[in-house]
PLY file of the C-alpha trace (Angstrom):
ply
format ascii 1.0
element vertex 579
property float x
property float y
property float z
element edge 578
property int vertex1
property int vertex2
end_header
0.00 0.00 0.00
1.10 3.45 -0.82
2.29 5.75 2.28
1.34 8.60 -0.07
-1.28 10.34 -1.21
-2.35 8.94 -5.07
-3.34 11.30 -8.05
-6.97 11.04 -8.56
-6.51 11.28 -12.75
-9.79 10.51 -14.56
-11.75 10.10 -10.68
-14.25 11.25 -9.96
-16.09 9.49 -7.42
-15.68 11.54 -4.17
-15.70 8.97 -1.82
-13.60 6.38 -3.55
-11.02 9.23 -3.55
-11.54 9.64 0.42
-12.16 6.37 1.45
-8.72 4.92 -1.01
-6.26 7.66 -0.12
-6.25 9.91 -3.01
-5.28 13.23 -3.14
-7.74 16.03 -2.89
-7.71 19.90 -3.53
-10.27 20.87 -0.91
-13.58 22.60 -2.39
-15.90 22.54 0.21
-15.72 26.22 1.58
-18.05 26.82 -1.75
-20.77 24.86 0.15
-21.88 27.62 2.72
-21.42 30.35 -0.54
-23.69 28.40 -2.79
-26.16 28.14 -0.13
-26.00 32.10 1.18
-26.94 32.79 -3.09
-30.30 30.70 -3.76
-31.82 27.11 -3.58
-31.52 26.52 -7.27
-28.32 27.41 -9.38
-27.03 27.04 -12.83
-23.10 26.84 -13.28
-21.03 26.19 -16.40
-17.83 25.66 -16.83
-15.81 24.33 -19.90
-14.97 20.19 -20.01
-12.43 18.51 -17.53
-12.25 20.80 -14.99
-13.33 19.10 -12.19
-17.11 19.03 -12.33
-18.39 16.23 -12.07
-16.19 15.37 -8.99
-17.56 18.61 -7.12
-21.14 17.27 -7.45
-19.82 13.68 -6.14
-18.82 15.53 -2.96
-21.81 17.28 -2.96
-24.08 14.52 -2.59
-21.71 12.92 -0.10
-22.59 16.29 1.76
-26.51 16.59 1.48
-27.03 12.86 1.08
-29.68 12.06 4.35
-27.65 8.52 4.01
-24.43 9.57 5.02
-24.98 11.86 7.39
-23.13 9.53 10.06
-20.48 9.06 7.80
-19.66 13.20 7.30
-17.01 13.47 9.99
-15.21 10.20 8.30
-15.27 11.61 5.00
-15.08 14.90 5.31
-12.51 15.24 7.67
-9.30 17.33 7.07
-11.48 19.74 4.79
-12.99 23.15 5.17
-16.18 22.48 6.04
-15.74 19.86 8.35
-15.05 22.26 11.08
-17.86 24.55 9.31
-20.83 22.32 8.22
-24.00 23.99 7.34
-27.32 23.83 8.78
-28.55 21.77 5.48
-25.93 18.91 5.61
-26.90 15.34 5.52
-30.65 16.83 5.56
-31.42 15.96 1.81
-32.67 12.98 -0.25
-30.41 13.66 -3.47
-31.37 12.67 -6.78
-29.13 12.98 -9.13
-28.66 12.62 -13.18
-26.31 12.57 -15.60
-27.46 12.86 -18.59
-23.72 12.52 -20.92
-25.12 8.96 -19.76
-27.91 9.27 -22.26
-26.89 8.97 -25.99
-28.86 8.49 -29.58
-29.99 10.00 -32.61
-33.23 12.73 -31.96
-35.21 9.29 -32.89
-34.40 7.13 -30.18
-33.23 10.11 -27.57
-36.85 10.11 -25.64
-36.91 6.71 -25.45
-33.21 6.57 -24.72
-34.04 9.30 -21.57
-36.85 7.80 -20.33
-34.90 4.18 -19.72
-32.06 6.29 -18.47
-34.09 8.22 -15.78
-36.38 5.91 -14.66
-33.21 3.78 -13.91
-32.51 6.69 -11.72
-35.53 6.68 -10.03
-35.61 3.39 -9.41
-32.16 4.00 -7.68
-33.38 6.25 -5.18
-36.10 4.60 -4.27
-33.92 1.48 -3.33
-31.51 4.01 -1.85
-34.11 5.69 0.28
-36.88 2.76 0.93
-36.60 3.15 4.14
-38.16 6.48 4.49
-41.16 5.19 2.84
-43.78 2.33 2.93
-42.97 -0.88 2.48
-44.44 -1.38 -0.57
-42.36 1.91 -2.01
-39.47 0.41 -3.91
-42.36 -2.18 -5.43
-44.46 0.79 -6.72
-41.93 2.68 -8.21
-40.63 -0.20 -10.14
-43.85 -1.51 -10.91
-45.01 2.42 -12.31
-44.77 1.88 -16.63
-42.60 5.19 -17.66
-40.13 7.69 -16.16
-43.09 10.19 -15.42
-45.16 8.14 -13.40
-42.40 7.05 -11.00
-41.13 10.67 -10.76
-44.72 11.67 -9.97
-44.64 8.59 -7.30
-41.58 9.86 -5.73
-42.70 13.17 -5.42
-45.61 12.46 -3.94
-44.39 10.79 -1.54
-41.79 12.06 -0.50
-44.11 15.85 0.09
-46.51 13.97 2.00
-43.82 13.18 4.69
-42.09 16.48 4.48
-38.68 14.95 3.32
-36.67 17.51 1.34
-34.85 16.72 -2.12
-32.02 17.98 -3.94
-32.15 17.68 -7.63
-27.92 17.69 -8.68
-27.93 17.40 -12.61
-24.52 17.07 -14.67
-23.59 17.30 -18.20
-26.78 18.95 -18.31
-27.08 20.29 -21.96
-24.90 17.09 -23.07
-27.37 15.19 -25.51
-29.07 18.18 -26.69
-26.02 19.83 -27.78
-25.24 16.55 -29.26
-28.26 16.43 -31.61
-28.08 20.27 -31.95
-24.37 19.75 -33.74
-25.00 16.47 -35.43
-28.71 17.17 -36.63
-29.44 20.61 -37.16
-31.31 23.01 -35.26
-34.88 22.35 -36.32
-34.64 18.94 -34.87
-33.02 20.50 -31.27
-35.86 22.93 -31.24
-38.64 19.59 -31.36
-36.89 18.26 -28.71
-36.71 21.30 -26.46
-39.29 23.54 -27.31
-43.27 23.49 -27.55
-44.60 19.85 -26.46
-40.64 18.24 -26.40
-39.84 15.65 -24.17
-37.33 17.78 -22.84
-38.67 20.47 -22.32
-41.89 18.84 -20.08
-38.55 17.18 -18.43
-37.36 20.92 -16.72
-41.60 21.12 -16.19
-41.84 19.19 -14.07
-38.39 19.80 -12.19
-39.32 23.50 -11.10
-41.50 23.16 -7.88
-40.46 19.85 -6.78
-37.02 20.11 -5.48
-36.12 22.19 -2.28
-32.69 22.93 -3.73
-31.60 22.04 -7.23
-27.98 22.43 -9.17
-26.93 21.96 -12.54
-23.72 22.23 -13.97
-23.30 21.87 -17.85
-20.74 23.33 -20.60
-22.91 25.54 -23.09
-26.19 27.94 -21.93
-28.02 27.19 -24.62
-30.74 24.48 -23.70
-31.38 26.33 -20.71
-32.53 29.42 -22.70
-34.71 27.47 -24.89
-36.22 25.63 -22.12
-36.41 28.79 -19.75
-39.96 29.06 -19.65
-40.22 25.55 -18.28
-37.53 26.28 -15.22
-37.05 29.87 -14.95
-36.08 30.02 -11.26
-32.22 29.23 -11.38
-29.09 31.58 -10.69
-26.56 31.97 -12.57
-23.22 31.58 -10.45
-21.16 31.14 -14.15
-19.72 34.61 -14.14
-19.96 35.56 -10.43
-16.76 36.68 -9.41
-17.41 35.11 -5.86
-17.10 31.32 -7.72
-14.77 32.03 -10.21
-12.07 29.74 -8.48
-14.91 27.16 -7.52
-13.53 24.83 -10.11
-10.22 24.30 -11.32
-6.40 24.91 -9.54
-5.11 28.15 -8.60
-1.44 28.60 -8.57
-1.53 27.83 -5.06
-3.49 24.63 -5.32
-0.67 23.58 -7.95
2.27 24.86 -5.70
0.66 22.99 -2.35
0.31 19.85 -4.71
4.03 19.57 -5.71
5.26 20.40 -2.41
3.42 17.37 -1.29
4.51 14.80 -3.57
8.16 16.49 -3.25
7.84 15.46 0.64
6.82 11.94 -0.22
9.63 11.57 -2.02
7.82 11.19 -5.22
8.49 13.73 -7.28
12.22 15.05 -7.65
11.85 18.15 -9.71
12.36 21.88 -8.40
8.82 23.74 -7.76
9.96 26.77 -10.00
10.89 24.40 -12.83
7.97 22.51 -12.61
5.34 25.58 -12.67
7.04 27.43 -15.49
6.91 24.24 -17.75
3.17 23.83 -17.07
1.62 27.76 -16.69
2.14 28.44 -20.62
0.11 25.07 -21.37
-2.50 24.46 -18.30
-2.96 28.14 -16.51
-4.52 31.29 -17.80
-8.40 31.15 -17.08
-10.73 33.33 -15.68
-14.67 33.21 -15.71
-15.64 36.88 -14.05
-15.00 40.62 -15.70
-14.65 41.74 -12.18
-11.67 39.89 -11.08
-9.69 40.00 -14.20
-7.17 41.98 -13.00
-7.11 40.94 -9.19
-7.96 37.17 -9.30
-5.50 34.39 -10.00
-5.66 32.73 -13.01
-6.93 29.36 -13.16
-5.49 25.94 -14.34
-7.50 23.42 -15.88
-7.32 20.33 -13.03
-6.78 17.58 -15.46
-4.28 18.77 -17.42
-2.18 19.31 -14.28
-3.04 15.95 -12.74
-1.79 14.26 -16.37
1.19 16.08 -16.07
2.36 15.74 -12.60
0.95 11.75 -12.68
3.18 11.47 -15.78
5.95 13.34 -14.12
5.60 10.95 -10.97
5.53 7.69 -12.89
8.14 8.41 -15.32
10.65 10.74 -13.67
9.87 13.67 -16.95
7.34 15.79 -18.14
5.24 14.36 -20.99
6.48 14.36 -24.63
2.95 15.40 -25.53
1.92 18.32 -23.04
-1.37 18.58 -24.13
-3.70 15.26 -22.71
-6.24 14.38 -25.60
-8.71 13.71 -23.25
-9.06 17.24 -21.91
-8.66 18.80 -26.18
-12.24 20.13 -27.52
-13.94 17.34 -29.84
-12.46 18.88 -33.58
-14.92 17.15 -35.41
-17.60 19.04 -32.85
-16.27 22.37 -33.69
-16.12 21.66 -37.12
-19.96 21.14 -36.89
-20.93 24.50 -34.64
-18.88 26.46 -37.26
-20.65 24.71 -40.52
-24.06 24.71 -38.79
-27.28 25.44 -41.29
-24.06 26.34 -43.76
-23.96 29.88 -42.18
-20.10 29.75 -41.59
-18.30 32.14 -43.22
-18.69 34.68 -40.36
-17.87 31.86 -37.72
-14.30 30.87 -39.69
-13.25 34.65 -39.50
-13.77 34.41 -35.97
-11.69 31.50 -34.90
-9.06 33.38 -37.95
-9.54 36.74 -36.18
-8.20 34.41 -32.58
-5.79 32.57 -34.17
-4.20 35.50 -36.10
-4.06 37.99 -32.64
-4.41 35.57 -30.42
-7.57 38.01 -28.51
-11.31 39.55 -29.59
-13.44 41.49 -28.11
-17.13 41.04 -27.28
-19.94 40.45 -24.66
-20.45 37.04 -23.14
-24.03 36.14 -23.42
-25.15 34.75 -19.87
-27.78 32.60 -22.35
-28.73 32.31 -25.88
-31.35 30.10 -27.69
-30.19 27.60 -30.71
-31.13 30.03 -32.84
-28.72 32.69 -32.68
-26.21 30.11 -32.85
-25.50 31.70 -36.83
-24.59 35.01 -34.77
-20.64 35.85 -35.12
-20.61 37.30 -31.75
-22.72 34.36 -29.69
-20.49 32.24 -31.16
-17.34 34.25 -29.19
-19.57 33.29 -26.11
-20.19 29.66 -27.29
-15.83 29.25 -27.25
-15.72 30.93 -24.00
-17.31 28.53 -22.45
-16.40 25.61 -24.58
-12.88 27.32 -23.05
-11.12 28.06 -26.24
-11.43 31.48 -24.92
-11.36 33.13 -21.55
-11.30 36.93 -20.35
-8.63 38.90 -19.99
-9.32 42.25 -19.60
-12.46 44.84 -20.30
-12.92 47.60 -23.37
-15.91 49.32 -22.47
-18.81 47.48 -21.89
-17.23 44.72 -23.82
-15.28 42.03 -22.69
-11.46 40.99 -24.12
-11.27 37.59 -24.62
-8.10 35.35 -25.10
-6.63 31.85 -25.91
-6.11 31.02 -22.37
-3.01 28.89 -22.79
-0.59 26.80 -25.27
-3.22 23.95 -24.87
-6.05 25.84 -26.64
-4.12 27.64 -29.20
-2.79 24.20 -30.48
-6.65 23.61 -31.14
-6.96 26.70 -32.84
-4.02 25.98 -35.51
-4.34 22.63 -35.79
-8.07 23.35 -36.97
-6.63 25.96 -39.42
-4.39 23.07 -40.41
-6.89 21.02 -41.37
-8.72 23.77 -43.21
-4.89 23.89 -45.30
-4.65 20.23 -45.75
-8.14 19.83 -47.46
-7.10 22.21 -50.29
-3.18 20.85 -50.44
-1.90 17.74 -48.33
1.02 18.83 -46.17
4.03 16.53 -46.02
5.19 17.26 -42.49
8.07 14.91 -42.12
10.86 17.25 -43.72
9.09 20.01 -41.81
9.42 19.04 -38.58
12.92 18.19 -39.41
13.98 21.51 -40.56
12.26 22.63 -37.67
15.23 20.82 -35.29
17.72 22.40 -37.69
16.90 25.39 -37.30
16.49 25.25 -33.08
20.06 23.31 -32.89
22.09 24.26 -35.39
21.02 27.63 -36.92
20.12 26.46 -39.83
16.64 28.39 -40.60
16.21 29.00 -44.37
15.00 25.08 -44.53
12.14 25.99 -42.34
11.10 28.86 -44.35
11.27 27.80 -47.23
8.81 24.91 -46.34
6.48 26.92 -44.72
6.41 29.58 -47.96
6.19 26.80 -50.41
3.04 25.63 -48.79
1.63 28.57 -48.53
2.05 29.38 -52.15
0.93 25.91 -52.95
-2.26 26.52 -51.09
-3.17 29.73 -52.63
-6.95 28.68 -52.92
-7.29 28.71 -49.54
-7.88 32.69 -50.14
-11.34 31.64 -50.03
-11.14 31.49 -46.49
-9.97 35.60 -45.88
-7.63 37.51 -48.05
-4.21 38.87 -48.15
-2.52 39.61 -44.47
-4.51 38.52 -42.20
-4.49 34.73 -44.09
-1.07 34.61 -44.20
-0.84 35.41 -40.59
-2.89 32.70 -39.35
-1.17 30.36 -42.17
2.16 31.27 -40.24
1.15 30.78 -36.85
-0.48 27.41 -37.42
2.44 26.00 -39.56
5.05 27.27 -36.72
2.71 25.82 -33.76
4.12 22.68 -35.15
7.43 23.16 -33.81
7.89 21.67 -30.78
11.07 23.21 -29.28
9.62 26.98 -28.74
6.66 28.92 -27.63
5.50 30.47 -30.63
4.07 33.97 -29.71
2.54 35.96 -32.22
2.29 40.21 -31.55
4.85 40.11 -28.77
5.36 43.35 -27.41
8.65 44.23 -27.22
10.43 47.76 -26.84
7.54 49.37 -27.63
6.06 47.42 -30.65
4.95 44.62 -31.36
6.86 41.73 -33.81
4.41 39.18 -35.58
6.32 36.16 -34.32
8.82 35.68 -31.56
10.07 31.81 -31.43
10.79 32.10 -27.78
12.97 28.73 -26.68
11.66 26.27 -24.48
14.51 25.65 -22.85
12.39 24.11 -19.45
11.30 21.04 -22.04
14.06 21.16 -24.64
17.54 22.58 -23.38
19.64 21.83 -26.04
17.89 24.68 -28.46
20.92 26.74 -29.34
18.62 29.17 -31.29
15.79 32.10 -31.48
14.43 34.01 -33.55
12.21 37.35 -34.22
10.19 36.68 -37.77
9.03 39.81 -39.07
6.13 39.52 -42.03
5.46 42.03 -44.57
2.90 41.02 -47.27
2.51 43.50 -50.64
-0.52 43.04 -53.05
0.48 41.40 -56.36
0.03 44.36 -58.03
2.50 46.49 -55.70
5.51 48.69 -57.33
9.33 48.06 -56.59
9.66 51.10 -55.21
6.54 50.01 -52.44
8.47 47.13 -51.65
11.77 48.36 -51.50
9.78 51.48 -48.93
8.94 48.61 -46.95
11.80 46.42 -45.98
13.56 49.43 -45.18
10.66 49.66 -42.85
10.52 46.39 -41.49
14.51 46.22 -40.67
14.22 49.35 -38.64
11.40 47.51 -36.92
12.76 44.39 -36.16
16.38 45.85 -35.11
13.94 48.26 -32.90
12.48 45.18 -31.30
15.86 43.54 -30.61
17.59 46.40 -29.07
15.03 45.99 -25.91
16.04 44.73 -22.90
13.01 42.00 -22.79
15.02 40.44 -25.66
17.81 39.23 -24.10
16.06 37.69 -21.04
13.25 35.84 -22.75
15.51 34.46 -25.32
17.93 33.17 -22.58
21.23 32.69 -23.49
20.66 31.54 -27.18
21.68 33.04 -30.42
18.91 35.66 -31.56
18.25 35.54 -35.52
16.44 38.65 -36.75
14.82 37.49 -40.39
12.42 40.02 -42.53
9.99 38.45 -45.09
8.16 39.89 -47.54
5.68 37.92 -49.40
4.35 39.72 -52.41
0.93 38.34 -53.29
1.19 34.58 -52.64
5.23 34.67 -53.55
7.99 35.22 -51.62
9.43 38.41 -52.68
12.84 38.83 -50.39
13.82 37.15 -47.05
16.47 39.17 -45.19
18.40 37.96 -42.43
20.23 40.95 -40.45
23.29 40.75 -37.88
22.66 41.40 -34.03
26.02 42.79 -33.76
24.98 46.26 -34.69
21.67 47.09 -33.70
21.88 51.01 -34.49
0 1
1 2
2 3
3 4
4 5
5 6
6 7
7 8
8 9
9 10
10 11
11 12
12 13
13 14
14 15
15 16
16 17
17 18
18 19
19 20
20 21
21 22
22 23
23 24
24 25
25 26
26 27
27 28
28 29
29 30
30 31
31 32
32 33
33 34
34 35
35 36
36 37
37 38
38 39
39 40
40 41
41 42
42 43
43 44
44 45
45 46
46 47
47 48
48 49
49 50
50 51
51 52
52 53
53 54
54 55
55 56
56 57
57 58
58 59
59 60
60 61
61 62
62 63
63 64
64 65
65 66
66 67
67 68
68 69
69 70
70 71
71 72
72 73
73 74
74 75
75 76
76 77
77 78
78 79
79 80
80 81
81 82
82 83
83 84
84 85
85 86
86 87
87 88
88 89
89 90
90 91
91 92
92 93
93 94
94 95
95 96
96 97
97 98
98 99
99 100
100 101
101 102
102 103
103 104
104 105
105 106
106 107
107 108
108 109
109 110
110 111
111 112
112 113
113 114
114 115
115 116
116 117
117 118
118 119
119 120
120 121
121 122
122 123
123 124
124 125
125 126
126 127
127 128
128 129
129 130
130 131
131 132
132 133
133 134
134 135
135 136
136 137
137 138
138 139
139 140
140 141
141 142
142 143
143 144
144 145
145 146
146 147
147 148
148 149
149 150
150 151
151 152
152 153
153 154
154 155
155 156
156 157
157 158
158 159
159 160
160 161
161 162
162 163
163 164
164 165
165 166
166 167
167 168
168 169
169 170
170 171
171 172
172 173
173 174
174 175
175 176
176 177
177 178
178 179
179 180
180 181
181 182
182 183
183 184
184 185
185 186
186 187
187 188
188 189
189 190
190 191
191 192
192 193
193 194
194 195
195 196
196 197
197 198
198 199
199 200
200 201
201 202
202 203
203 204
204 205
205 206
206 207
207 208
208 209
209 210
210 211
211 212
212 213
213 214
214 215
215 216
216 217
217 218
218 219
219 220
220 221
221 222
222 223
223 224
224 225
225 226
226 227
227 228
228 229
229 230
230 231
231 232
232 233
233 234
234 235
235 236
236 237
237 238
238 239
239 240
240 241
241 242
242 243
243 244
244 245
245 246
246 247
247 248
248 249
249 250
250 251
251 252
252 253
253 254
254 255
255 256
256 257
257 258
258 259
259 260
260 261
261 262
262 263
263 264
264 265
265 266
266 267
267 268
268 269
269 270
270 271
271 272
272 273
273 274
274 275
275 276
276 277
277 278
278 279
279 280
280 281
281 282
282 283
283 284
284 285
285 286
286 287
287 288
288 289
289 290
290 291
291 292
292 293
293 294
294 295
295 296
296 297
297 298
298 299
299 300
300 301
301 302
302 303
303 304
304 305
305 306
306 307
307 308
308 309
309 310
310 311
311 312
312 313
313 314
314 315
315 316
316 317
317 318
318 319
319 320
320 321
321 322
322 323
323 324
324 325
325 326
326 327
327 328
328 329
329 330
330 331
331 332
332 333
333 334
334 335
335 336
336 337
337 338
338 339
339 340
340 341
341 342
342 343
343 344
344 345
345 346
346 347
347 348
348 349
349 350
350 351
351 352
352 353
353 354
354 355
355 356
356 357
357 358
358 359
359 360
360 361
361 362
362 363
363 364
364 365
365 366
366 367
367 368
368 369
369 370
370 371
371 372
372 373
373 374
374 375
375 376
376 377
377 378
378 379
379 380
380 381
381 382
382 383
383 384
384 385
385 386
386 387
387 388
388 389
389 390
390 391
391 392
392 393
393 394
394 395
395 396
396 397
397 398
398 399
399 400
400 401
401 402
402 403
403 404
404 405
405 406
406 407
407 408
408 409
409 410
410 411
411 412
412 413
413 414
414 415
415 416
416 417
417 418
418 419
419 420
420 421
421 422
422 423
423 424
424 425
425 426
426 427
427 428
428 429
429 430
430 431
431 432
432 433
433 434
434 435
435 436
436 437
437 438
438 439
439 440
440 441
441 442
442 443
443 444
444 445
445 446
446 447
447 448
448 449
449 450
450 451
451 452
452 453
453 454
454 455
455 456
456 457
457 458
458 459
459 460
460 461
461 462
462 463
463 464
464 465
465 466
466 467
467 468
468 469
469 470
470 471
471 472
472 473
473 474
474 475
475 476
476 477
477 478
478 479
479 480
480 481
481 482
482 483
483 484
484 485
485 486
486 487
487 488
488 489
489 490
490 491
491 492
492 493
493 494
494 495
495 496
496 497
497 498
498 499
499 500
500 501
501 502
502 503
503 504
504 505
505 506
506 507
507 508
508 509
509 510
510 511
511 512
512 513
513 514
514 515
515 516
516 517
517 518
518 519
519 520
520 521
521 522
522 523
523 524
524 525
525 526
526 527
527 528
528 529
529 530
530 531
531 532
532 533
533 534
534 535
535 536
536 537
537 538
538 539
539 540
540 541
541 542
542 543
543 544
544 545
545 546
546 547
547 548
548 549
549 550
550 551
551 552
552 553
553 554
554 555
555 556
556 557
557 558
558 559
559 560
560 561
561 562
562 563
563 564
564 565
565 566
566 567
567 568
568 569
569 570
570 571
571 572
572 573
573 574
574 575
575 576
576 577
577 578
């Protein structure tokens, strides 16, 4: 047995994680703020960040059942020396419906089974708080409705109090909306759908009720059939309900440093995994005050890789915490309207930032709507906030992990008009971090993008050959590409900063500054403006942010100018004189 805490990656069963020994960042001081807000709340937060293991201690908390077993599991964490006045008062029912699965066909039937199963759970679970014959009735009741109207019954006529906990909320209906279409969502959610008589019958019948999902959107198109919830998604209050802080990291590798487990210095550690896991924040009003978030899993992957092997991960980014691309693929291409949508995600991946107002709640059918969509990949978490303008929010790729989804969706835009060899790519790519060598690299990366020159159809001129730059470079493994940079006062279009915590051996940097010229531009334009862009890239260099991020290595300082879809002139100028 181990004498140390284990890592509870992929867990999420609160008590197995208590009663076995695993380790556990302590939520429960949320308990008495969730309860001083209201009796029903809505929360959404994006995938793998530690939802569905929140709920599991929740229930352990209300549950009526373990009420004698509180101080045993509980123990060691905020609110056992703080319980509320509602704990182990509640009989807790509680769904989740990413269990339920099936084309818009077979979903109500699909439901039903599932929640009647459910139902027929808690009546075992709670038979003895009712007649004898309870359990019998409820499983002897033909459909899902007349056992919930059993239940319900009863349990008002003896005054026992419920607690409705719902996960993965919006799970199969955002399922059908992406795979289906949007009139088929709207028969399952509005008018006389199943669903929709589902959140009916919900609102009136719980004492205290909590759902957690990833996407607003059924909610608003149910509304009228469970309007009573509060919205704790953007309260500042709960904005580090879910997820690590830097502290919960730090307190975490100090730990398994103790046991002897993990022999890596704390500093080394947190730098290799802030640029990749860190960076989110769900509240306007704490944007500049609050600590940034990490996303739970990613950091459990690392440090149980770290643990078992003695190394970080080749592959930072864990697969299992990555958006589904075929998904977003879908929500940009839905009813066809996506030519708005694509120069959104473009727009991100080019600057890296947008602006915009996050929606608290939107129906299905502003889903065509440019700007709801900036809402729909803030909480999917492809983009967080990080800062205000105005009344508007600024929104950001919140880490290395996310803007990897970003380019390697533009990618796959590239490779459906050209196919992409990427073997001597990523070879010229180690080149040109160990040895210097960098003309191999660009000449790859300009040779595709001439050879792709139909995908104009996606956005013209500049801004395409931005993004086609930053998701051809996001392929190279040994720096942290970094597009708009400030540095000395400006701002460079791509800085290959080394990642010397993960690959120490680069020798090599580089500042990459673009200049793109219509095909119809004079000599004398282009000659106007590389004298331009060498003033501008020595300008950047002669900062003194330059020398410390690029950390000992040799800094390259290359100008390209890409006339049309050509390459017009690549210059590569000397650090020695920066005047």
């Amino acid at each position: 047995m181990n004498t140390y805490k284990l890592l509870p990656y992929g867990i999420s069963d609160f008590r197995r994680i208590r009663k076995e020994n695993y380790y556990y960042v302590d939520k429960s001081a949320y308990i008495q703020r969730m309860e001083d807000v209201a009796s029903f709340l809505f929360l959404i937060r994006p995938r793998r960040f530690g939802k569905s293991l929140f709920l599991s201690m929740l229930r352990y908390y209300y549950d009526i059942n373990e009420k004698e077993n509180f101080r045993e599991l509980f123990k060691g964490l905020w609110v056992a020396d703080h319980p509320t006045q509602w704990q182990g008062k509640f009989q807790v029912l509680h769904l989740d419906f990413s269990q339920v699965g099936g084309n818009a066909d077979a979903l109500p039937l699909n439901f039903n089974r599932y929640f009647g199963v459910r139902l027929d759970d808690f009546a075992e679970r709670y038979a003895a708080y009712y007649p004898a014959d309870f359990v019998e009735r409820i499983r002897g009741a033909q459909d899902a409705n007349t056992k919930f109207a059993l239940i319900i019954a009863a349990a008002s006529a003896r005054n026992h109090k419920l607690y409705l906990i719902v996960d993965e909320y919006d799970n199969f209906t955002n399922t059908i909306l992406n795979e289906e279409g949007e009139a088929i969502y709207h028969a399952i959610t509005l008018a006389s759908g199943f669903y929709r008589d589902v959140f009916k019958k919900f609102k009136g019948n719980f004492d205290r009720i909590l759902m957690l999902g990833v996407s607003p959107v059924t909610l608003d198109d149910v509304t009228s059939g469970y309007n009573i919830a509060t919205s704790i998604t953007m309260d500042a209050r709960f904005n580090r309900m879910l997820g690590f802080s830097e502290t919960d990291v730090r307190e975490m590798i100090r730990y398994y440093q103790s046991a002897g487990t993990l022999k890596a210095d704390e500093e080394h550690l947190i730098a290799e995994m802030k640029p990749w896991y860190d960076g989110y924040c769900f509240s306007e009003e704490v944007v500049y005050t609050d600590p940034k978030m990490f996303n739970c899993d990613m950091v459990t992957y690392y440090l149980n890789y770290y643990i078992q092997h003695g190394c970080a991960p080749k592959e930072m980014v864990d697969r299992n915490t990555c958006t589904d691309y075929t998904k977003l693929d879908k929500l940009i291409k839905l009813d066809q309207l996506d030519g708005d949508r694509k120069g959104v995600l473009l727009e991100v991946a080019e600057k890296g930032t947008t602006t915009g107002i996050v929606a608290n709640s939107f129906p299905a059918s502003r889903l065509t709507d440019p700007e709801i969509f900036k809402s729909l990949l803030f909480y999917y978490g492809m983009l967080t906030i990080t800062g205000t303008y105005g009344i508007e929010q600024e929104l950001g790729i919140p880490n290395n992990n996310v803007r990897k989804q970003y380019y390697d969706f533009l990618l796959n835009e590239y490779k459906k008009v050209h196919p992409i060899n990427l073997s001597p790519l990523l070879r010229s790519y180690t080149d040109a971090a160990f040895k210097g060598n960098w003309h191999p690299m660009l000449e790859h990366i300009f040779k595709a993008y001439h050879d792709t020159t139909a995908i104009r159809s996606l956005i013209e001129g500049e801004r395409n050959l931005q993004g086609f730059m930053n998701a051809y470079l996001s392929l190279n493994p040994y720096y942290l590409t970094a597009p708009e940079v400030e540095l000395n006062h400006g701002y460079c279009d791509f800085f290959l900063m080394p990642d010397l915590v993960r690959w120490p051996m680069v020798k090599h940097s580089y500042i990459l500054e673009l200049k793109y010229l219509p095909a119809t531009a004079t000599d004398e334009r282009a000659e106007a403006q590389r004298t331009e862009a060498i003033k501008q890239v020595k300008d950047y260099a002669s900062g003194p942010k330059v020398q410390t991020l690029i950390q000992g290595t040799t800094l390259h300082l290359i100008v390209a100018q890409i006339k049309g879809y050509d390459l017009e002139a690549v210059l590569n100028l000397s650090c020695d004189d920066l005047g």
